[in-house]
KOLDREN-940930 format. One record per residue: residue number from 0; residue in one letter; x, y, z of N, C-alpha, C, O in turn. Coordinates in steps of 0.05 Angstrom, whole numbers, plus 5000, padded with zeros to 4 digits. Layout:
<pts>
+------+------+------+------+------+------+------+------+------+------+------+------+------+------+
: resi : resn :  n_u :  n_v :  n_w : ca_u : ca_v : ca_w :  c_u :  c_v :  c_w :  o_u :  o_v :  o_w :
+------+------+------+------+------+------+------+------+------+------+------+------+------+------+
:  NUM :    A :    X :    Y :    Z :    X :    Y :    Z :    X :    Y :    Z :    X :    Y :    Z :
...
+------+------+------+------+------+------+------+------+------+------+------+------+------+------+
</pts>
This chain:
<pts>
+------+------+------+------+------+------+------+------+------+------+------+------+------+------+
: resi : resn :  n_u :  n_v :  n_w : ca_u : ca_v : ca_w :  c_u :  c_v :  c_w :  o_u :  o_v :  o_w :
+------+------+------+------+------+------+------+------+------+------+------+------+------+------+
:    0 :    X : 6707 : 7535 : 7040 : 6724 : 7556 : 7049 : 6714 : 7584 : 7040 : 6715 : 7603 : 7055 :
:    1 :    X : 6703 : 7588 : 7011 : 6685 : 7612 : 7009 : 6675 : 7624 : 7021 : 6681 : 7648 : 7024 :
:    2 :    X : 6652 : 7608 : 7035 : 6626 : 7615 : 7049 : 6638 : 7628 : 7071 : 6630 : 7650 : 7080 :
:    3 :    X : 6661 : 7610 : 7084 : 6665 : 7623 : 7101 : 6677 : 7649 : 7103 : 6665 : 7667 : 7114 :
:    4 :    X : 6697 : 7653 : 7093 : 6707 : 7678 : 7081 : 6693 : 7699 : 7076 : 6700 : 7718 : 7090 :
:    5 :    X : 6675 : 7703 : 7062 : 6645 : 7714 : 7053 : 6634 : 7715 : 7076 : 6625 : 7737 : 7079 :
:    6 :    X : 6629 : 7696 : 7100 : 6615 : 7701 : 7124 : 6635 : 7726 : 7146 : 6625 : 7745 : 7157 :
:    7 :    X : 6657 : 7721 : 7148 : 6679 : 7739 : 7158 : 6680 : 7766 : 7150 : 6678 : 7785 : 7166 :
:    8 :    X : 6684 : 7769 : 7121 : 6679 : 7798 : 7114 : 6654 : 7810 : 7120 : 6655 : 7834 : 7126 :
:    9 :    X : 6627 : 7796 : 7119 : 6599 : 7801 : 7118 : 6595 : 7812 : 7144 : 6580 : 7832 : 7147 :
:   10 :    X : 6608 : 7799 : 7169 : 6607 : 7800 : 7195 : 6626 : 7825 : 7203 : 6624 : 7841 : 7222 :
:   11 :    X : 6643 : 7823 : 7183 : 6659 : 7854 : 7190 : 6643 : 7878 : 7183 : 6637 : 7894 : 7200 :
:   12 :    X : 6637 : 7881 : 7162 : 6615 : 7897 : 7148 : 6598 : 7907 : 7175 : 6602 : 7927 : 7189 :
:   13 :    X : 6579 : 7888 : 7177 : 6558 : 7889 : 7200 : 6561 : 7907 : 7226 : 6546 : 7919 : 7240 :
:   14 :    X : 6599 : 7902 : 7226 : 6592 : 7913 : 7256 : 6597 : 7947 : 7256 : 6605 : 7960 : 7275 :
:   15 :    X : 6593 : 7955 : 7238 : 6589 : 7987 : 7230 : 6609 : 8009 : 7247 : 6601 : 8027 : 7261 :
:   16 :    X : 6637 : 8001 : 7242 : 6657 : 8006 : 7257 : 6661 : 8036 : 7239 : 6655 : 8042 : 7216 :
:   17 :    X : 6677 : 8053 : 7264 : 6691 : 8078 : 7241 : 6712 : 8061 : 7221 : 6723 : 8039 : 7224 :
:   18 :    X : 6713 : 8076 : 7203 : 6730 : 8068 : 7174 : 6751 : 8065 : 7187 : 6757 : 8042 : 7185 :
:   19 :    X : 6771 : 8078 : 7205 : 6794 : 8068 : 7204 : 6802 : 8034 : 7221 : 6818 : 8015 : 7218 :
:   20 :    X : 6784 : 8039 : 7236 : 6776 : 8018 : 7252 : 6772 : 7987 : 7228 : 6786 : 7966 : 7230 :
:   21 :    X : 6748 : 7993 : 7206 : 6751 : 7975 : 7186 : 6766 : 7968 : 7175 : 6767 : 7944 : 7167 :
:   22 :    X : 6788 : 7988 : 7169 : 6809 : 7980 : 7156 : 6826 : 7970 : 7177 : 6817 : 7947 : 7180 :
:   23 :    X : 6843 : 7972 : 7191 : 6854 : 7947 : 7210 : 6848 : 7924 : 7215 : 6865 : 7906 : 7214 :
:   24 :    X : 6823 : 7920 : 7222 : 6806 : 7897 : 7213 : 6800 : 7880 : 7195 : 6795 : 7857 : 7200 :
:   25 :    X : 6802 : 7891 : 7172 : 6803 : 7884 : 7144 : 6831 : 7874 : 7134 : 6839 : 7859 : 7116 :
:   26 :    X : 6841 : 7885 : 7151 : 6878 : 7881 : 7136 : 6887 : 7860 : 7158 : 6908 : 7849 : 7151 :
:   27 :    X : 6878 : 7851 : 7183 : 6878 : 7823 : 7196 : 6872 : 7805 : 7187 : 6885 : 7784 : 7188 :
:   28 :    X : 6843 : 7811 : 7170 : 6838 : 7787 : 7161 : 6853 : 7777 : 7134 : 6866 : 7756 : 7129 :
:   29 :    X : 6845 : 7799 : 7118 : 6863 : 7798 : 7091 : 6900 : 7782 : 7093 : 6917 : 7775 : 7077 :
:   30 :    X : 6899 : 7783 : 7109 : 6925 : 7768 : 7112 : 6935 : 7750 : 7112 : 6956 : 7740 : 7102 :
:   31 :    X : 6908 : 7739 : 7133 : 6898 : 7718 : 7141 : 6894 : 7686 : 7109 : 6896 : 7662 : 7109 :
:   32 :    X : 6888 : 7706 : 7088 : 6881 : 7697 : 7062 : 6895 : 7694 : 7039 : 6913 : 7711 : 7036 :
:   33 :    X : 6894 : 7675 : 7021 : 6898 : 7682 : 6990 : 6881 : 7680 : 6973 : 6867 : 7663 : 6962 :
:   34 :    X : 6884 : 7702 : 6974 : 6862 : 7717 : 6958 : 6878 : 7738 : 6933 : 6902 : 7741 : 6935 :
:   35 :    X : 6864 : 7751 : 6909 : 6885 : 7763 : 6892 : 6882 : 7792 : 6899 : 6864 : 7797 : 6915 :
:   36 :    X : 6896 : 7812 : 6890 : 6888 : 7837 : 6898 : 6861 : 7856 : 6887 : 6854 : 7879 : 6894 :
:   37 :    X : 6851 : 7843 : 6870 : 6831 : 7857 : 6856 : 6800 : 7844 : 6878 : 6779 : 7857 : 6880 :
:   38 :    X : 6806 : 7819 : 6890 : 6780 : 7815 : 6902 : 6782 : 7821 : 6924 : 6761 : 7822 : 6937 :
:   39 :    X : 6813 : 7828 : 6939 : 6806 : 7847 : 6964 : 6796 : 7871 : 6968 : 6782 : 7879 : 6985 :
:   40 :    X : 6807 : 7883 : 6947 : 6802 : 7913 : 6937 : 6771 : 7914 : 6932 : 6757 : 7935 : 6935 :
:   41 :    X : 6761 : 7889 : 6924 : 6727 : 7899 : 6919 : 6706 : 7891 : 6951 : 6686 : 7903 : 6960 :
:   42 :    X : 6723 : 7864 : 6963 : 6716 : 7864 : 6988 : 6718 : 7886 : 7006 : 6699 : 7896 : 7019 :
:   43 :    X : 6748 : 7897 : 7004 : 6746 : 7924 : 7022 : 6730 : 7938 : 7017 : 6720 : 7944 : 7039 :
:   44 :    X : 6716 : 7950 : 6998 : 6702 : 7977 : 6988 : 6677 : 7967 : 6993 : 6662 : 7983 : 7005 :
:   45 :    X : 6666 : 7937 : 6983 : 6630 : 7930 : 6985 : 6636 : 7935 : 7024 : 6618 : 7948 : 7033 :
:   46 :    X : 6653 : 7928 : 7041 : 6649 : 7928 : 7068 : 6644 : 7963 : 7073 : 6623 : 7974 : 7081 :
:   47 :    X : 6673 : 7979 : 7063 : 6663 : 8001 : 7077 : 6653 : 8027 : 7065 : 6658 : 8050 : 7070 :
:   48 :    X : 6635 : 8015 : 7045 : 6607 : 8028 : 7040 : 6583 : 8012 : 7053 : 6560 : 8018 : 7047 :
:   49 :    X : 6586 : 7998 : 7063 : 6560 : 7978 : 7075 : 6539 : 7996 : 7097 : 6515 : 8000 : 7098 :
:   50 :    X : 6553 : 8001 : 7105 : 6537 : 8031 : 7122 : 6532 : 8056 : 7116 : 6512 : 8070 : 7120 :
:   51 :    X : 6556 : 8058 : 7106 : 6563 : 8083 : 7101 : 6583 : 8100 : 7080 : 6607 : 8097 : 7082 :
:   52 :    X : 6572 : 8116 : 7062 : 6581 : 8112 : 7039 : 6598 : 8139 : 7044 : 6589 : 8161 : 7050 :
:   53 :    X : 6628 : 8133 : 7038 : 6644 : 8142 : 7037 : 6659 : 8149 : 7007 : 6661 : 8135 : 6987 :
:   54 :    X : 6669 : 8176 : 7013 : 6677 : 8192 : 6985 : 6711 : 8193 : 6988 : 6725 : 8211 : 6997 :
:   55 :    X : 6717 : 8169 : 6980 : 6744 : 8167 : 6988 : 6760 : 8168 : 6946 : 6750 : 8161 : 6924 :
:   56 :    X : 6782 : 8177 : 6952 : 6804 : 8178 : 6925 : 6798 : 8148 : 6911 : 6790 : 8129 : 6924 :
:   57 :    X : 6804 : 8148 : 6888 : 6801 : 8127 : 6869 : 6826 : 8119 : 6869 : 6846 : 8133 : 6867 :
:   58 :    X : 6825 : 8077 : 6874 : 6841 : 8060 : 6881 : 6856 : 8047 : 6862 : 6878 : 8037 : 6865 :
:   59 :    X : 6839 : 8048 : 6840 : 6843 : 8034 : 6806 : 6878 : 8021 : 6807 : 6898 : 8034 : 6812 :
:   60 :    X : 6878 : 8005 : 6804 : 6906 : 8002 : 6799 : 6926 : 7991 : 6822 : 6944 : 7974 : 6822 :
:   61 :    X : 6916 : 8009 : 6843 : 6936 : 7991 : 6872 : 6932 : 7964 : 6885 : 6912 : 7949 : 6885 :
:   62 :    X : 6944 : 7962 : 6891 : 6944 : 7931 : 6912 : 6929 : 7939 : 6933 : 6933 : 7961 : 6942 :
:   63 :    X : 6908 : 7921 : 6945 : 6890 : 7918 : 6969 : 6901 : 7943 : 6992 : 6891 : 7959 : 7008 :
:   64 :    X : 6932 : 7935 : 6982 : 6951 : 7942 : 7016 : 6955 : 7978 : 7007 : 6955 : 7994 : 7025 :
:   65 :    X : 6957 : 7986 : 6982 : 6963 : 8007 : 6980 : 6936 : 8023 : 6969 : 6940 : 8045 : 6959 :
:   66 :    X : 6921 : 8017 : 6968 : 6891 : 8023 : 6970 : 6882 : 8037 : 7000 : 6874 : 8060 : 7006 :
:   67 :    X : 6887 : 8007 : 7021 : 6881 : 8033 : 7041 : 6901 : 8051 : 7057 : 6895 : 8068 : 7074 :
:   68 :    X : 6922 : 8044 : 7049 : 6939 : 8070 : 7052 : 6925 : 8097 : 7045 : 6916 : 8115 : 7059 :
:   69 :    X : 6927 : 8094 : 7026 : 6924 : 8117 : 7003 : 6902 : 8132 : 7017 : 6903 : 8157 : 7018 :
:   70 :    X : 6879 : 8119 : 7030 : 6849 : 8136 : 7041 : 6858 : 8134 : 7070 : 6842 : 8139 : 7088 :
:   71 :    X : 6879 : 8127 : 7076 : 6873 : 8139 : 7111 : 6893 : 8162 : 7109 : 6896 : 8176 : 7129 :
+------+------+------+------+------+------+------+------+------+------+------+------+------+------+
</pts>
């Protein structure tokens, strides 16, 4: 179940979407999961710097869900 998971985010990554676009995307899948909030929060961020490195507010502390609130 990892790999796959890891293959889903990796494939999101890839498809070099605008950021807000990733994040909807991201929050479909994330849903989709249980997962804890600290490894969505690192999934979200390794995805949307994968292309493109974005200078977004520091997340430290929030939940996955209020993380990307916070930068859109």
């Amino acid at each position: 179940l990892y790999m796959e998971v890891a293959a889903c985010f990796s494939a999101l990554a890839r498809r070099d979407l605008p950021f807000v676009e990733y994040a909807r995307e991201f929050c479909g899948l994330a849903t989709m999961l249980v997962l804890d909030d600290a490894t969505l929060n690192s999934l979200f961020w390794i995805g949307a710097n994968y292309y493109h490195s974005v200078d977004l507010p520091d997340t430290t502390g929030l939940s996955w869900r209020e993380g990307i609130l916070q930068c859109l």
